[in-house]
CHARMM internal coordinates of N, CA and C (Angstrom, degrees):
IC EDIT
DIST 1 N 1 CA 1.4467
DIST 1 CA 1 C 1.5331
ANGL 1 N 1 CA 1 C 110.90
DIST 1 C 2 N 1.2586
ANGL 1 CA 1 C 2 N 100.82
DIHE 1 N 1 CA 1 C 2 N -46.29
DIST 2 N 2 CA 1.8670
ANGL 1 C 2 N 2 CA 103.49
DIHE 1 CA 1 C 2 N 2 CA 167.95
DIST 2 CA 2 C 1.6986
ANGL 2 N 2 CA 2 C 119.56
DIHE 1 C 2 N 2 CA 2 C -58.98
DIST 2 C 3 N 1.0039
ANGL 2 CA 2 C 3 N 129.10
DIHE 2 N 2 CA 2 C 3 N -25.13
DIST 3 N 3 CA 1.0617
ANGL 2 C 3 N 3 CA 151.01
DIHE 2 CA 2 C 3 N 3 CA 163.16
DIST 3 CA 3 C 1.8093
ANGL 3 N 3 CA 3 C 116.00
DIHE 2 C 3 N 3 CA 3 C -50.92
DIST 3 C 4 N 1.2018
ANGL 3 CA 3 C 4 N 101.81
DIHE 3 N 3 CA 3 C 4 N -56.78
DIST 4 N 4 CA 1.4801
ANGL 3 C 4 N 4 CA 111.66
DIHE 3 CA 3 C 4 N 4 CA -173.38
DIST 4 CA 4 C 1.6163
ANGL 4 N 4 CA 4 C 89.89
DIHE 3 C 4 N 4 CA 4 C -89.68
DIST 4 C 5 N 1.3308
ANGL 4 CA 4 C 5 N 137.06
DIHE 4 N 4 CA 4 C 5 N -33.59
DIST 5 N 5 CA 1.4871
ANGL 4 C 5 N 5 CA 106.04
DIHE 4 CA 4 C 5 N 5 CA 176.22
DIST 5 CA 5 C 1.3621
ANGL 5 N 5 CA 5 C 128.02
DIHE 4 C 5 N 5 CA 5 C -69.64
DIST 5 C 6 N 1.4214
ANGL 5 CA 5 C 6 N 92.64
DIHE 5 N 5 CA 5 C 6 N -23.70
DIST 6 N 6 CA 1.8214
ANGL 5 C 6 N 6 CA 82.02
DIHE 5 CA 5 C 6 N 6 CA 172.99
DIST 6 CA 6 C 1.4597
ANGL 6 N 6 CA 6 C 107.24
DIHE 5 C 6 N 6 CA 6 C -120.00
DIST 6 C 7 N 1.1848
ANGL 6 CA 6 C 7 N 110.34
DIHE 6 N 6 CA 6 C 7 N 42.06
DIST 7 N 7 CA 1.8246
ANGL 6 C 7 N 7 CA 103.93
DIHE 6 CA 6 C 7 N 7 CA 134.56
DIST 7 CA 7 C 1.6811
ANGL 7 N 7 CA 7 C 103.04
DIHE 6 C 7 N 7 CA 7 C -98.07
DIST 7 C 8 N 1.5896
ANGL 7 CA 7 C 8 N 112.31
DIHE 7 N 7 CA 7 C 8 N -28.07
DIST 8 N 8 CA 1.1155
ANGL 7 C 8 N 8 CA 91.62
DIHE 7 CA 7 C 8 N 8 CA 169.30
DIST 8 CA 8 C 1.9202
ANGL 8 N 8 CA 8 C 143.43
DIHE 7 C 8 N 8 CA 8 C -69.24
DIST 8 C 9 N 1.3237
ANGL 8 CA 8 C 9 N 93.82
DIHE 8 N 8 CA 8 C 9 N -9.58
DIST 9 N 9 CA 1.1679
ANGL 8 C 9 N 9 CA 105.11
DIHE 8 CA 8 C 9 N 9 CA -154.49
DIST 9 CA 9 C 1.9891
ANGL 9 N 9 CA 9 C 74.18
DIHE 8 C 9 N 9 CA 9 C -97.61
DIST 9 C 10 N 1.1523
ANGL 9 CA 9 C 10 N 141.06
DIHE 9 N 9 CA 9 C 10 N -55.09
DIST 10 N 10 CA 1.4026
ANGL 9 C 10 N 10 CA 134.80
DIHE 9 CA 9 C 10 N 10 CA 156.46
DIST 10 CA 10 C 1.3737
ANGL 10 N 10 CA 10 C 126.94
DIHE 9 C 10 N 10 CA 10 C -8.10
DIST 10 C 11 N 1.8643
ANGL 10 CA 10 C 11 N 99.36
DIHE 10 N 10 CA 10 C 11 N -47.54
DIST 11 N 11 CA 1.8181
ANGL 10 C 11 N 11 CA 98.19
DIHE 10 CA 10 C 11 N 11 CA -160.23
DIST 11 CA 11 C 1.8955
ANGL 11 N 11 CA 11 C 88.17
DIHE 10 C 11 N 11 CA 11 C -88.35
DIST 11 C 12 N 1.2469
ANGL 11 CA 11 C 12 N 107.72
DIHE 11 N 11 CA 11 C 12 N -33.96
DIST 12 N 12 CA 1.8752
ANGL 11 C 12 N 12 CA 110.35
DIHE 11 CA 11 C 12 N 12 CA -179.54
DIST 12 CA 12 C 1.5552
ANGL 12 N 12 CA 12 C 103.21
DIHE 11 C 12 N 12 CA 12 C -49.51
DIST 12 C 13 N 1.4246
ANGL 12 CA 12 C 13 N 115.63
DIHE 12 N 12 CA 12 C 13 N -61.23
DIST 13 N 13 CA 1.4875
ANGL 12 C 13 N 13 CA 112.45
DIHE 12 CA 12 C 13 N 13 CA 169.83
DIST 13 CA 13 C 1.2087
ANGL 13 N 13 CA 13 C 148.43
DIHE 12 C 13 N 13 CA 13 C -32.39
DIST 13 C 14 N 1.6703
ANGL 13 CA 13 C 14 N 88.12
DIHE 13 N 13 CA 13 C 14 N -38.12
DIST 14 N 14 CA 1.0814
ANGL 13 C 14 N 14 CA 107.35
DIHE 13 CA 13 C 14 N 14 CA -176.90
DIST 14 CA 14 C 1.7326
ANGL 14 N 14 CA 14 C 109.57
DIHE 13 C 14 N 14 CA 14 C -86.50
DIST 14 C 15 N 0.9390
ANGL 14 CA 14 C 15 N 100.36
DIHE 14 N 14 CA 14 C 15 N -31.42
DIST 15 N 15 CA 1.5524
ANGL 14 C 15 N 15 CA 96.92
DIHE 14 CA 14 C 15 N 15 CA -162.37
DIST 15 CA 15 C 1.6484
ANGL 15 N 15 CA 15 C 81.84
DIHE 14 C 15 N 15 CA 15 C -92.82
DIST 15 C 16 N 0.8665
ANGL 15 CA 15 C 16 N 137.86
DIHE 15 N 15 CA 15 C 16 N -24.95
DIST 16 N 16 CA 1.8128
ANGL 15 C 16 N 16 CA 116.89
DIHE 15 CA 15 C 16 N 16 CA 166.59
DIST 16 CA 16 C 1.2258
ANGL 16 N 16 CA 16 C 121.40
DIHE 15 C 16 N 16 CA 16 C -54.18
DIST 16 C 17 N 1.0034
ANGL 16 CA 16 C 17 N 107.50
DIHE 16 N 16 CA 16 C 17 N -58.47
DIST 17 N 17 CA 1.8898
ANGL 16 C 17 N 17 CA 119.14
DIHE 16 CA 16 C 17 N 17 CA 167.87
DIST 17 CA 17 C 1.9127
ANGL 17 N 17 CA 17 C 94.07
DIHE 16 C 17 N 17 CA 17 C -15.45
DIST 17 C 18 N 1.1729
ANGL 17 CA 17 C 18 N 90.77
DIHE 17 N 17 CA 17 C 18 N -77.11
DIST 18 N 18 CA 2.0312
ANGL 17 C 18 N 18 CA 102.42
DIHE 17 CA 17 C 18 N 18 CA -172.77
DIST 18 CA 18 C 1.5830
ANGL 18 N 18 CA 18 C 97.33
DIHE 17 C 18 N 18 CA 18 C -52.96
DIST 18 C 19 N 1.3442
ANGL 18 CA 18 C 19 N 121.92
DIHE 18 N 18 CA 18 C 19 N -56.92
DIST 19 N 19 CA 1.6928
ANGL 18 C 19 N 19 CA 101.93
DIHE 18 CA 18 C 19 N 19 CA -169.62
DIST 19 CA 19 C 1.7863
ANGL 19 N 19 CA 19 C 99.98
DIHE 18 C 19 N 19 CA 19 C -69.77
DIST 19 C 20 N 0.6532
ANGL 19 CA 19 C 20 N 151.34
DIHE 19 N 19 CA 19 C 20 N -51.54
DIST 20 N 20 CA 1.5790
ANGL 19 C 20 N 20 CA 132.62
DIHE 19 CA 19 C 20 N 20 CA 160.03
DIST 20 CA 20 C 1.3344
ANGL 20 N 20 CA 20 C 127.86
DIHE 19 C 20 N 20 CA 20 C -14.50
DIST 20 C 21 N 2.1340
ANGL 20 CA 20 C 21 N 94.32
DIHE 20 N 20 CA 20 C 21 N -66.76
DIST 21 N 21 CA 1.6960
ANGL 20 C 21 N 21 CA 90.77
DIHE 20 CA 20 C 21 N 21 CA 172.38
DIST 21 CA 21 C 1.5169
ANGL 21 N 21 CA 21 C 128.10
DIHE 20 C 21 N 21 CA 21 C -61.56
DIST 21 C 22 N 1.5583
ANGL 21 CA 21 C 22 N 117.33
DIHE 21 N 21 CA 21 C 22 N -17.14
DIST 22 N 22 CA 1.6407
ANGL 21 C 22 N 22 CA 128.57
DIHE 21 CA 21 C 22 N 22 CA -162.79
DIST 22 CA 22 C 1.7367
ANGL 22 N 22 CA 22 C 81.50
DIHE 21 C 22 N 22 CA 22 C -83.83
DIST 22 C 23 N 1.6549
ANGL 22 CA 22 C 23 N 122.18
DIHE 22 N 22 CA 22 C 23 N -52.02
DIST 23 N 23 CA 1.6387
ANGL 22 C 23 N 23 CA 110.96
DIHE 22 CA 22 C 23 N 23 CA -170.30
DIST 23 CA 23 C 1.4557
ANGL 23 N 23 CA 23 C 121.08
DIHE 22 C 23 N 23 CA 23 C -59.09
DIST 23 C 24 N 1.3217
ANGL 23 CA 23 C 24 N 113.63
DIHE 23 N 23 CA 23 C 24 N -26.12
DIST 24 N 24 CA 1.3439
ANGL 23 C 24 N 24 CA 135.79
DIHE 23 CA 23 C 24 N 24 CA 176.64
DIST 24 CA 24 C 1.8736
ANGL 24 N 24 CA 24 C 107.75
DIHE 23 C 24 N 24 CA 24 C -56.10
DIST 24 C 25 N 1.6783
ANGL 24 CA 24 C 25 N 100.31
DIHE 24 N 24 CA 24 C 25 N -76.88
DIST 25 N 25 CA 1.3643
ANGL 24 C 25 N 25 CA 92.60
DIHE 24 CA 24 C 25 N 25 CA -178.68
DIST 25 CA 25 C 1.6845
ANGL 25 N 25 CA 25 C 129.92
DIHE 24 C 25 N 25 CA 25 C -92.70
DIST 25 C 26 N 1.3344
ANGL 25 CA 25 C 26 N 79.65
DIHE 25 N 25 CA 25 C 26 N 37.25
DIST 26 N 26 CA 1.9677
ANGL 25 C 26 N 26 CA 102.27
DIHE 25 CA 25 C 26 N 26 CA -177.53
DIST 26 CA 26 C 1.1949
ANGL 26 N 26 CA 26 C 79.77
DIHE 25 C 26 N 26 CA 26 C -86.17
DIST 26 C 27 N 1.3421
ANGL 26 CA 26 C 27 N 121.52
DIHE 26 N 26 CA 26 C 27 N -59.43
DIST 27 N 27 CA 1.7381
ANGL 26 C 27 N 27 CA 143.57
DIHE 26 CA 26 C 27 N 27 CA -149.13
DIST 27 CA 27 C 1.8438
ANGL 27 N 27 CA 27 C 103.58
DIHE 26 C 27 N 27 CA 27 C -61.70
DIST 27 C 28 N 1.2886
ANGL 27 CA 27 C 28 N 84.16
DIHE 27 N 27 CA 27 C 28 N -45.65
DIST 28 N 28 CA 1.7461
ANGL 27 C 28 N 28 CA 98.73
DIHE 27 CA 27 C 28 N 28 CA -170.65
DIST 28 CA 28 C 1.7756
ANGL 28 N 28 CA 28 C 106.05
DIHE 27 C 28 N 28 CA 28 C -77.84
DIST 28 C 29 N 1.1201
ANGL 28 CA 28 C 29 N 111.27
DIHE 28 N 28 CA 28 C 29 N -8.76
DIST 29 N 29 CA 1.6768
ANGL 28 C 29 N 29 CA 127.36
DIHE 28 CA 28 C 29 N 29 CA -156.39
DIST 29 CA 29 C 1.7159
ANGL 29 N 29 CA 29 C 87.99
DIHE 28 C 29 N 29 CA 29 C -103.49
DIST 29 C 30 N 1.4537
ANGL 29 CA 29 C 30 N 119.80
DIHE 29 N 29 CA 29 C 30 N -19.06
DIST 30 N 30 CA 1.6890
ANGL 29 C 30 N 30 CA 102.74
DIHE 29 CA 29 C 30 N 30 CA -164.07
DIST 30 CA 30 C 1.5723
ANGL 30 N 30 CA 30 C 78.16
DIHE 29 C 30 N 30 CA 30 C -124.60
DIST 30 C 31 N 1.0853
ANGL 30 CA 30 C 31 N 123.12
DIHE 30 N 30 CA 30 C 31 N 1.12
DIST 31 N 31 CA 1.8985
ANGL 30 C 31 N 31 CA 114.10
DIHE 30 CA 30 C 31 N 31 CA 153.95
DIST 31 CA 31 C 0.9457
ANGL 31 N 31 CA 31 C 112.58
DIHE 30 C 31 N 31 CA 31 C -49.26
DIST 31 C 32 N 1.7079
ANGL 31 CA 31 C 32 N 109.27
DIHE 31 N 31 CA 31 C 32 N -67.26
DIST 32 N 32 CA 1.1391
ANGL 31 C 32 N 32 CA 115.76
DIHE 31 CA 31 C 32 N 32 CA -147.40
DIST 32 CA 32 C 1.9621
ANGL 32 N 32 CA 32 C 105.98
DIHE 31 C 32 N 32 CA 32 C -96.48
DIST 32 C 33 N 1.2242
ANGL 32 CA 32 C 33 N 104.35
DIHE 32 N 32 CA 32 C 33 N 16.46
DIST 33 N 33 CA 1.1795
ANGL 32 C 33 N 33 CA 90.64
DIHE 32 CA 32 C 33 N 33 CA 164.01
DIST 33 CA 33 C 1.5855
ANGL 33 N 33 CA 33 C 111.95
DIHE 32 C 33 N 33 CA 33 C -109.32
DIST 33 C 34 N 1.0928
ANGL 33 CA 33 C 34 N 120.35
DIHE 33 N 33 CA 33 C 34 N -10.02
DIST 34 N 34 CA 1.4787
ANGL 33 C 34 N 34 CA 146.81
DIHE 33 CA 33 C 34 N 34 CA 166.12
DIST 34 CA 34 C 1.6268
ANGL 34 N 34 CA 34 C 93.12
DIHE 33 C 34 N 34 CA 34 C -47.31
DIST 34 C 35 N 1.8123
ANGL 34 CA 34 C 35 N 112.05
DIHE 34 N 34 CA 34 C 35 N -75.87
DIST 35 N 35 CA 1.0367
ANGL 34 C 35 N 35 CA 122.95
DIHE 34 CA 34 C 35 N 35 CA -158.00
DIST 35 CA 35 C 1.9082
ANGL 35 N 35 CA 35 C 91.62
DIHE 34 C 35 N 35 CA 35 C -53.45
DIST 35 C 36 N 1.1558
ANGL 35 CA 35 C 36 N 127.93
DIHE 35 N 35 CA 35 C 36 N -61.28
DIST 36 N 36 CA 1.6072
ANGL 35 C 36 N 36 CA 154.68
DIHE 35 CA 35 C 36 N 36 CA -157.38
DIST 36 CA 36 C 1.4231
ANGL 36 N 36 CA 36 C 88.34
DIHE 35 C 36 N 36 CA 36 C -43.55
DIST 36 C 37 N 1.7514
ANGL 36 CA 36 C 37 N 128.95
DIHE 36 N 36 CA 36 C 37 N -63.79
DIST 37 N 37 CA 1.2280
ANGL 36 C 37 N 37 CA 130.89
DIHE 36 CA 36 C 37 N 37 CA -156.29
DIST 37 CA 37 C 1.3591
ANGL 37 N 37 CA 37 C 87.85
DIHE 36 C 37 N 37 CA 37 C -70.76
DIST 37 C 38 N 1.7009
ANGL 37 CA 37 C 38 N 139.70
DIHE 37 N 37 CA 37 C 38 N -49.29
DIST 38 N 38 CA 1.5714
ANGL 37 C 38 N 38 CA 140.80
DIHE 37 CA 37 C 38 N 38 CA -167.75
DIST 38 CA 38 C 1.7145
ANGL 38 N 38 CA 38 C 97.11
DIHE 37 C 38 N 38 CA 38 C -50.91
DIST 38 C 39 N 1.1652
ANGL 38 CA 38 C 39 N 128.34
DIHE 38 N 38 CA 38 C 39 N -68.85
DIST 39 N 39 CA 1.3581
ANGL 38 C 39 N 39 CA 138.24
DIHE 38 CA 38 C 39 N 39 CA -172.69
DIST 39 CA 39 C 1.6337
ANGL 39 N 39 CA 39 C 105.63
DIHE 38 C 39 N 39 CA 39 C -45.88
DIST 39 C 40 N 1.3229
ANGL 39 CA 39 C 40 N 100.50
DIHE 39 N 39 CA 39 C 40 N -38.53
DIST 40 N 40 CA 1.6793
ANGL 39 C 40 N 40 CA 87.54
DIHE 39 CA 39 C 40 N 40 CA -160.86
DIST 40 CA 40 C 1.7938
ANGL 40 N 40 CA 40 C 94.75
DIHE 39 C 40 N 40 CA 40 C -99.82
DIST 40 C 41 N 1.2904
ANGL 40 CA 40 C 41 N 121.72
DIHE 40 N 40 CA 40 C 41 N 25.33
DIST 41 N 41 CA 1.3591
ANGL 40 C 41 N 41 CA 122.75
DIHE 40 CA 40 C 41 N 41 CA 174.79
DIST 41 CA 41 C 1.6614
ANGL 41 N 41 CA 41 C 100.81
DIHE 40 C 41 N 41 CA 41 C -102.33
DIST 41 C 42 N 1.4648
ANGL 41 CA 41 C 42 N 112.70
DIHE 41 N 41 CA 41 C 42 N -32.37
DIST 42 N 42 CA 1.1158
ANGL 41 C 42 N 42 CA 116.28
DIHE 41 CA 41 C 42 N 42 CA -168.47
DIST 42 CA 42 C 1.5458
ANGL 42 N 42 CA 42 C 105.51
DIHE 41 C 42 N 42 CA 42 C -86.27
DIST 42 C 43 N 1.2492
ANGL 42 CA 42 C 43 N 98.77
DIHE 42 N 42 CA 42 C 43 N -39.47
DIST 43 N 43 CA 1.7052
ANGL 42 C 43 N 43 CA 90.69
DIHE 42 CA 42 C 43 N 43 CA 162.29
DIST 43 CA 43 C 1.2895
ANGL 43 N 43 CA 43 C 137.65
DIHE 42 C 43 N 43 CA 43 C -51.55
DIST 43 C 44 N 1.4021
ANGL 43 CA 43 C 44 N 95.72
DIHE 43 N 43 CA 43 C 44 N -39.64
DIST 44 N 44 CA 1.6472
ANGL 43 C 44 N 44 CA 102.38
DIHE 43 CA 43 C 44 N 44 CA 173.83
DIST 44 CA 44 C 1.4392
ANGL 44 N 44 CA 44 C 104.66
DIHE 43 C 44 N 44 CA 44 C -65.70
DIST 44 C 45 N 1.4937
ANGL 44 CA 44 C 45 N 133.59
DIHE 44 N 44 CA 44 C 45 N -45.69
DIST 45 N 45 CA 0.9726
ANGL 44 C 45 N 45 CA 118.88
DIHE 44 CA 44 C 45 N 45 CA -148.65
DIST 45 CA 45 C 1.4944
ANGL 45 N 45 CA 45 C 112.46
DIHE 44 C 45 N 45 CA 45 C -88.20
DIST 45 C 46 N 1.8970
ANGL 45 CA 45 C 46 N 113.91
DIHE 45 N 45 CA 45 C 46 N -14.14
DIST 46 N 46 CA 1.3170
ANGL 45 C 46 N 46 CA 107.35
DIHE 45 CA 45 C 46 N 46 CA 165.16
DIST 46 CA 46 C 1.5288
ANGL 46 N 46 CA 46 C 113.58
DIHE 45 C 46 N 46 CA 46 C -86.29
DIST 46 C 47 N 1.5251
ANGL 46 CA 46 C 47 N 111.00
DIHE 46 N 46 CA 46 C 47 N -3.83
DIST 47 N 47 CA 1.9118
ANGL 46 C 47 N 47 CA 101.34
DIHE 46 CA 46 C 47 N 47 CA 172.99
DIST 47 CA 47 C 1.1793
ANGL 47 N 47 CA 47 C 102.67
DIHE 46 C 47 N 47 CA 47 C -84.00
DIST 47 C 48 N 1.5912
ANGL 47 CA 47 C 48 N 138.70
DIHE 47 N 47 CA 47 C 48 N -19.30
DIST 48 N 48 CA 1.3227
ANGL 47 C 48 N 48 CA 129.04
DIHE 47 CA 47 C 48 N 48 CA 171.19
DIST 48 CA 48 C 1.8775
ANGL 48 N 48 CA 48 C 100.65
DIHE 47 C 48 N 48 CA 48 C -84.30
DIST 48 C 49 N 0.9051
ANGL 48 CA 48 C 49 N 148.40
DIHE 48 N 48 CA 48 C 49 N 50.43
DIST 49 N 49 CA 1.3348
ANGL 48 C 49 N 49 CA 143.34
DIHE 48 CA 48 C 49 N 49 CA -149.91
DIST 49 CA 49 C 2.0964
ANGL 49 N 49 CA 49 C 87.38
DIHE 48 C 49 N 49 CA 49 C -165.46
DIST 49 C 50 N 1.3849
ANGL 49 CA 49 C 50 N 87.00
DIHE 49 N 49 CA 49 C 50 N -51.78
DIST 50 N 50 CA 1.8565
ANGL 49 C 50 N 50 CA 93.93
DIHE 49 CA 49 C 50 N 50 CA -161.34
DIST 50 CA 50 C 2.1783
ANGL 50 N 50 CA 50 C 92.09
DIHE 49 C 50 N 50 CA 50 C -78.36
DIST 50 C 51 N 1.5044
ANGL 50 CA 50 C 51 N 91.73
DIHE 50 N 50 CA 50 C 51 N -31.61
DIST 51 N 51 CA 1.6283
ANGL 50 C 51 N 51 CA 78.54
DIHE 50 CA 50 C 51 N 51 CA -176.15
DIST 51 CA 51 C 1.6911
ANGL 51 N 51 CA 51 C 120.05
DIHE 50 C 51 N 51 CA 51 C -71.65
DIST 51 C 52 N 1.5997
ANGL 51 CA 51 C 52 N 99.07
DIHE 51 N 51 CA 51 C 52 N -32.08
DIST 52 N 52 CA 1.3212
ANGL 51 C 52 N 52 CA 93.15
DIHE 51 CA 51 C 52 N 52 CA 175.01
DIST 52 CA 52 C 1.4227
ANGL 52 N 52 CA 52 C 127.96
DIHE 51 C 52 N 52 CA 52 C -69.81
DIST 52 C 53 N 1.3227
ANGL 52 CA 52 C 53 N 100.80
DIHE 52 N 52 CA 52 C 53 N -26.04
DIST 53 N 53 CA 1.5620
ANGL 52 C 53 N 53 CA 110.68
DIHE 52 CA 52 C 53 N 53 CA 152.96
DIST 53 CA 53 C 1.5119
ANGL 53 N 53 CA 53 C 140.85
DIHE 52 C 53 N 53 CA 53 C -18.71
DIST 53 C 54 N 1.5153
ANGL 53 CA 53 C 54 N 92.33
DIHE 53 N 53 CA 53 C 54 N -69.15
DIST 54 N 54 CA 1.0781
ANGL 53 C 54 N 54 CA 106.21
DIHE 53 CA 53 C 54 N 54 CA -163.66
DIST 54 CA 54 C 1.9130
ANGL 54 N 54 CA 54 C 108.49
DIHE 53 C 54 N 54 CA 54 C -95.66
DIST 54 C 55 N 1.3634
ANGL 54 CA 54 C 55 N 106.84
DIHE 54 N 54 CA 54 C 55 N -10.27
DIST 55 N 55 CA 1.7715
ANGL 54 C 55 N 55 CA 126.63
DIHE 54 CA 54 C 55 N 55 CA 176.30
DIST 55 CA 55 C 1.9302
ANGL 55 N 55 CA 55 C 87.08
DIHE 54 C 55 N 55 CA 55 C -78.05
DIST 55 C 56 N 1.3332
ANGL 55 CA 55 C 56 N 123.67
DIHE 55 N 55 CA 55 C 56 N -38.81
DIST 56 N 56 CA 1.4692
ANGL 55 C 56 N 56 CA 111.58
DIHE 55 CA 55 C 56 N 56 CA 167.77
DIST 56 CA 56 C 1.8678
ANGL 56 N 56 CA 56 C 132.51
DIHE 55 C 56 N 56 CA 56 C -71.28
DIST 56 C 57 N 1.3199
ANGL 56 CA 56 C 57 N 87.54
DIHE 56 N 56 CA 56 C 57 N -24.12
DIST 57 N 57 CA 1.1987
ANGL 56 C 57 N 57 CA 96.58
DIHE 56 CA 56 C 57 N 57 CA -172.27
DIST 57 CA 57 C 1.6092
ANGL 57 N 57 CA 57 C 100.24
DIHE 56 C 57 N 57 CA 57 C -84.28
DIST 57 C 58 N 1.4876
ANGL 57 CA 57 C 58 N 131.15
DIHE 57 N 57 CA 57 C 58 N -17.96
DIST 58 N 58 CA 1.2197
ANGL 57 C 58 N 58 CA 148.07
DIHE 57 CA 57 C 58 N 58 CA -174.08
DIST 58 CA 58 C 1.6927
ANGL 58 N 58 CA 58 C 102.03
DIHE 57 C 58 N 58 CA 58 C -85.23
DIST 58 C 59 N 1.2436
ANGL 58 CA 58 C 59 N 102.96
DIHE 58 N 58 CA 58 C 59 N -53.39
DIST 59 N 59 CA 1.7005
ANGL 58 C 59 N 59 CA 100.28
DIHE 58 CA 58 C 59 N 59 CA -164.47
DIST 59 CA 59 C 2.0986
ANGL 59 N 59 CA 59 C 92.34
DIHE 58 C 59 N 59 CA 59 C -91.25
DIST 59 C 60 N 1.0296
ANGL 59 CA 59 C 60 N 141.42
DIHE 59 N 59 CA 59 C 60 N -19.03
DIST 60 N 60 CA 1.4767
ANGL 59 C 60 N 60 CA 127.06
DIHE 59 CA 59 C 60 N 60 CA 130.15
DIST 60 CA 60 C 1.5525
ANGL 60 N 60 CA 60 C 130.64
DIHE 59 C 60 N 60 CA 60 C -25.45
DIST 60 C 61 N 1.6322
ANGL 60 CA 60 C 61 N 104.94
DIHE 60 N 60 CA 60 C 61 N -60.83
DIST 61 N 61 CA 1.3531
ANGL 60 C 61 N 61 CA 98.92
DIHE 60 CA 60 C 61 N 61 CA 164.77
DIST 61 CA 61 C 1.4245
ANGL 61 N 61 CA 61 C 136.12
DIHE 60 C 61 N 61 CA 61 C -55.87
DIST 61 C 62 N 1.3240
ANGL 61 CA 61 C 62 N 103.08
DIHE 61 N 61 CA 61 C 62 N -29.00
DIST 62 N 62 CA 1.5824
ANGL 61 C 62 N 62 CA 120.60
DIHE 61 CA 61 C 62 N 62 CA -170.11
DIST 62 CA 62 C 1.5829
ANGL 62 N 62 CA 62 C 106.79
DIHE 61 C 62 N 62 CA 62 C -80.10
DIST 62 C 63 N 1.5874
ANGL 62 CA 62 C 63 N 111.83
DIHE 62 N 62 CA 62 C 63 N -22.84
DIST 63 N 63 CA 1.5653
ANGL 62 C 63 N 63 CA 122.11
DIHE 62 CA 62 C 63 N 63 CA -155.16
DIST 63 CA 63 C 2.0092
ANGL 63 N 63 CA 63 C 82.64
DIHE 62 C 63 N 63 CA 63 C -82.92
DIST 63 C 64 N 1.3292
ANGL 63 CA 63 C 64 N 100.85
DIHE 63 N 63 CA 63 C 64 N -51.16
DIST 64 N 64 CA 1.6400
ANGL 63 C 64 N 64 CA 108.49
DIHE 63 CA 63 C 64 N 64 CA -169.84
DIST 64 CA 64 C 1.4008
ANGL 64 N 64 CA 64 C 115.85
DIHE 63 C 64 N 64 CA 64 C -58.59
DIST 64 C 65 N 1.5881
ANGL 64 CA 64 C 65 N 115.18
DIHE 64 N 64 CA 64 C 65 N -43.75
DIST 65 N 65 CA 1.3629
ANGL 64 C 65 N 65 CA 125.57
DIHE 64 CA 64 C 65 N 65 CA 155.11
DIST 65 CA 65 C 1.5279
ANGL 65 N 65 CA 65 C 115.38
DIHE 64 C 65 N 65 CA 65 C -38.30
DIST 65 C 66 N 0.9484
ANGL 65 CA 65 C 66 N 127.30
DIHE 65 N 65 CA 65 C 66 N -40.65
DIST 66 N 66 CA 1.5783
ANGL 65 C 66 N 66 CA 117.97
DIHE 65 CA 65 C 66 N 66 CA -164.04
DIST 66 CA 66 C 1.7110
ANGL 66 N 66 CA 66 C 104.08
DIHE 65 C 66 N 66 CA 66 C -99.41
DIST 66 C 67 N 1.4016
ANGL 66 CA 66 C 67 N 98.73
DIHE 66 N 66 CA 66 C 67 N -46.21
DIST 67 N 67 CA 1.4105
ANGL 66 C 67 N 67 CA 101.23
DIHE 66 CA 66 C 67 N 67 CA -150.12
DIST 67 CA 67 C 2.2173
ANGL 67 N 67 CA 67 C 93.78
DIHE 66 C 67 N 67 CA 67 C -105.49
DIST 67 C 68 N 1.3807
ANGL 67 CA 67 C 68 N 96.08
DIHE 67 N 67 CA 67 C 68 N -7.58
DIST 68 N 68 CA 1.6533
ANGL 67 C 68 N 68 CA 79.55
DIHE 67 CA 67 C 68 N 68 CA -178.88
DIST 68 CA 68 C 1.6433
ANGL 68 N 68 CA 68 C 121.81
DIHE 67 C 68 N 68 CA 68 C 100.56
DIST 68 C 69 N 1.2828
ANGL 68 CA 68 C 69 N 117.62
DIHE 68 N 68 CA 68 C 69 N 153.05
DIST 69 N 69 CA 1.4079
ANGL 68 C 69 N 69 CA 110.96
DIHE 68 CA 68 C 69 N 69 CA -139.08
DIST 69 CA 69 C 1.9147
ANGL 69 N 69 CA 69 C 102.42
DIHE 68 C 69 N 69 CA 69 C -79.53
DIST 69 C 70 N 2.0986
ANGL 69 CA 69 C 70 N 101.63
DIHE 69 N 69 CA 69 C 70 N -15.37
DIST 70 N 70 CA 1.6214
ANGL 69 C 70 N 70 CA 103.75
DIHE 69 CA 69 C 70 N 70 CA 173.07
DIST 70 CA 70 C 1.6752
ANGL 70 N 70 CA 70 C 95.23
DIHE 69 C 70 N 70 CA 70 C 82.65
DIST 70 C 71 N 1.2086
ANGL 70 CA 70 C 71 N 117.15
DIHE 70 N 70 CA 70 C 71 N 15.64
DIST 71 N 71 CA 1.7217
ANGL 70 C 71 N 71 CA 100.72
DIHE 70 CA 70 C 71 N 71 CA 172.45
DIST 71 CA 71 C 1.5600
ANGL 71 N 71 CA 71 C 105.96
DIHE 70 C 71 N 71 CA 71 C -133.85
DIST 71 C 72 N 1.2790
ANGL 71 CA 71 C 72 N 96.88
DIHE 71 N 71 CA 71 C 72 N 42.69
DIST 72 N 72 CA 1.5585
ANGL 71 C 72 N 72 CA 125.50
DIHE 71 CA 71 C 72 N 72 CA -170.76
DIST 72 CA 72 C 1.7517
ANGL 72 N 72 CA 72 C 84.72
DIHE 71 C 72 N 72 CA 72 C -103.49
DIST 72 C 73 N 1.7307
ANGL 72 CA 72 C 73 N 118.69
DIHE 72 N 72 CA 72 C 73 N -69.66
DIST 73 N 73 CA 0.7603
ANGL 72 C 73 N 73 CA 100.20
DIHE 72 CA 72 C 73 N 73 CA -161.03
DIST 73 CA 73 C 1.9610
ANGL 73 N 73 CA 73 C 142.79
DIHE 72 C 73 N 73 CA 73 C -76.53
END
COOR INIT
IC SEED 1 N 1 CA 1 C
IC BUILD
């Protein structure tokens, strides 16, 4: 009877070890998607940053095109 409790108390151990390690990189797994959604917010917000940019740097060109470079006056 002593025998069978501590294989039982072995296979519990054992298989805790793994539910520990699975809670562990569950934990580490919703970091990094935390971090993933942060990164890709900031991305968006400098590609909306670079587009307006460059829609200025476009309708600038267009302003000089029509109306002249303004170092006339």
């Amino acid at each position: 009877m002593e025998q069978v409790k501590a294989w039982k108390d072995a296979c519990l151990q054992a298989n805790g070890g793994v539910a520990q390690e699975a809670a562990r990189l569950q934990k580490e797994l919703k970091q990094k998607e935390r971090e993933n959604r942060n990164l890709q917010k900031e991305v968006n917000i400098k590609e909306r940053a670079l587009a307006e940019t460059a829609a200025l740097l476009v309708l600038r060109k267009k302003a000089r095109a029509i109306w002249g470079d303004g170092e006339d006056a």
